[in-house]
MIPA-543451 format. One line per field, with one value per residue (C-alpha): residue in three letters; chain; residue number from 1; x, y, z. Coordinates in pm, whole numbers, plus 50000, padded with zeros to 5 digits. Each point is the difference from the previous one (the first is absolute). Example, Ala and Ser with C-alpha at 12.3 -4.5 7.8 and 13.67 -1.06 7.14 Angstrom:
2
aa	[ALA SER] .
ch	[A A] .
i	[1 2] .
xx	[51230 50137] .
yy	[49550 50344] .
zz	[50780 49934] .
end
This chain:
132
aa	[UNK UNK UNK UNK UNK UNK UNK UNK UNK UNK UNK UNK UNK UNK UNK UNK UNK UNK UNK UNK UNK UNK UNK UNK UNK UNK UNK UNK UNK UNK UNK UNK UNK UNK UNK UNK UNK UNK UNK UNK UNK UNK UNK UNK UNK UNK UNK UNK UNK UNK UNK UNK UNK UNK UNK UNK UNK UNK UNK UNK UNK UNK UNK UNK UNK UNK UNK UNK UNK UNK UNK UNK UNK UNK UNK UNK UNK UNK UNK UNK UNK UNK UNK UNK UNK UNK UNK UNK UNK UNK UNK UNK UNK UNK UNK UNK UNK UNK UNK UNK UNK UNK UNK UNK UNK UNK UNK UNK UNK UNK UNK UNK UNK UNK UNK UNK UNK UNK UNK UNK UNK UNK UNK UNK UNK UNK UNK UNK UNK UNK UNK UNK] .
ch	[A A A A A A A A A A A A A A A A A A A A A A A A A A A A A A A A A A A A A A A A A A A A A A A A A A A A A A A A A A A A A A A A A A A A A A A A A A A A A A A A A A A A A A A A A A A A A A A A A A A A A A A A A A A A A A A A A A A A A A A A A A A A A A A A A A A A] .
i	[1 2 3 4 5 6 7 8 9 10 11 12 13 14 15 16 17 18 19 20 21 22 23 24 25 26 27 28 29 30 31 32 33 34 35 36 37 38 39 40 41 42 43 44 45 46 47 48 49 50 51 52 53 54 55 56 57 58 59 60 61 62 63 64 65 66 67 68 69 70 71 72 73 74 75 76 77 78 79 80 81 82 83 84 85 86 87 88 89 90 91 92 93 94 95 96 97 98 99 100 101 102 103 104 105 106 107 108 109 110 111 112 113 114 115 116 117 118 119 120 121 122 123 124 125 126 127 128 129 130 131 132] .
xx	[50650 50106 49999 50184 49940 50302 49864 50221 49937 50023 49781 50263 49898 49819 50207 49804 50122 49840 50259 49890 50145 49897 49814 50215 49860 49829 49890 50082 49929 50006 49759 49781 49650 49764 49810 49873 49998 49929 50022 50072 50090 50223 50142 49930 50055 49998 50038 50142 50152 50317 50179 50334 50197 50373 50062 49866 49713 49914 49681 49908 49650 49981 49779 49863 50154 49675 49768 49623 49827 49721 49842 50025 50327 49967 50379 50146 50374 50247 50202 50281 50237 50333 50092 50362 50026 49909 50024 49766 49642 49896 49620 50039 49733 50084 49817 50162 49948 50032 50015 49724 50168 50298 49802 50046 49601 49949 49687 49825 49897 49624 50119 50196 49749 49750 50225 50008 50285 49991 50332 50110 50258 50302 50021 49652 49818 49664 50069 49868 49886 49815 49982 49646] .
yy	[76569 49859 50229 49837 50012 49839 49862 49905 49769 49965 50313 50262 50285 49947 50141 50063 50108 50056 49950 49925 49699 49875 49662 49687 49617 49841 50048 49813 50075 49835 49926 50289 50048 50302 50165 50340 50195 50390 50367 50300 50310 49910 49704 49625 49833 49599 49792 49695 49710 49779 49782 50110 50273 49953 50178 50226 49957 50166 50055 50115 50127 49903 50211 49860 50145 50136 50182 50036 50359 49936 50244 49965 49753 49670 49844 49619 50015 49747 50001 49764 49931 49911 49866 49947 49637 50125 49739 50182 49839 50335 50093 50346 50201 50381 50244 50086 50384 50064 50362 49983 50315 49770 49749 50201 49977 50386 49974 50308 49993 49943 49676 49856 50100 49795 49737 49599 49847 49577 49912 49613 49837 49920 49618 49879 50185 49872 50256 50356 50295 50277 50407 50019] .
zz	[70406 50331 50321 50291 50368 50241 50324 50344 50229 50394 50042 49859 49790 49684 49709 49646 49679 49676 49737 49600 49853 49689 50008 49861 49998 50202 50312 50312 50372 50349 50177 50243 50056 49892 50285 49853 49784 50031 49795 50240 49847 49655 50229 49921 50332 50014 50321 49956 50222 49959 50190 50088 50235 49952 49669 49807 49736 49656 49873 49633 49854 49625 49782 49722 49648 49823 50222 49872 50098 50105 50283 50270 49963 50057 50019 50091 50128 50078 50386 50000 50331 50000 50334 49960 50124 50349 50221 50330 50058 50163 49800 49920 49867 49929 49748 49690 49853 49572 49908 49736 49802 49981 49792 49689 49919 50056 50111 50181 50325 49966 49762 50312 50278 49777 49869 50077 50028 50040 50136 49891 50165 49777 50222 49964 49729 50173 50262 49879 50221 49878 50123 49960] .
end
């Protein structure tokens, strides 16, 4: 399950979406950097940084297929970027927000207050961030 965040550039407006798609091959991402990563209510919000400004960016959170429950969760997701051949040299960094409820896991609300999240960048799989 993929939930998809769509980031602008030169300082407008940050427009998210969470919108299902269903997972197909592999998985490919540009390049972006992983600042934080945080839980705040039943959001999942990830600061990242990219170089760009001049068009507008896409970034997807890839859940892994088969989910394990344990207590309290303990759960390793994928972001990918799509930067959309933008040619701007601006560094941006911005937070991104996931609706948690959107992720389909239907967790209660004690199970996300409580829950880790590590965060792995889709570009360089060395990169990982954790909630907790």
């Amino acid at each position: 399950m993929i939930l998809s965040g769509l980031a602008m550039g030169c300082n407008d407006d940050e427009t998210l979406i969470d919108e299902r798609k269903e997972e197909s091959g592999l998985i490919e991402s540009d390049p972006f950097d992983l600042l934080r990563v945080s839980i705040v209510a039943k959001t999942l919000k990830i600061e990242v940084s990219y170089g760009g400004g001049c068009r507008e960016h896409i970034f997807e959170l890839v859940w892994p297929e088969v989910i394990t429950t344990v207590f309290p969760p303990d759960i390793a997701v994928k972001l990918t970027h799509e930067s959309n051949d933008d040619p701007c040299f601006a560094i941006i960094t911005e937070t991104l927000e996931f609706d948690l409820d959107a992720s389909g896991l239907d967790l209660s609300e004690k199970a996300i207050e409580e829950m880790r999240i590590t965060v792995i960048n889709g570009f360089d799989q060395n990169q990982q961030v954790s909630s907790r």
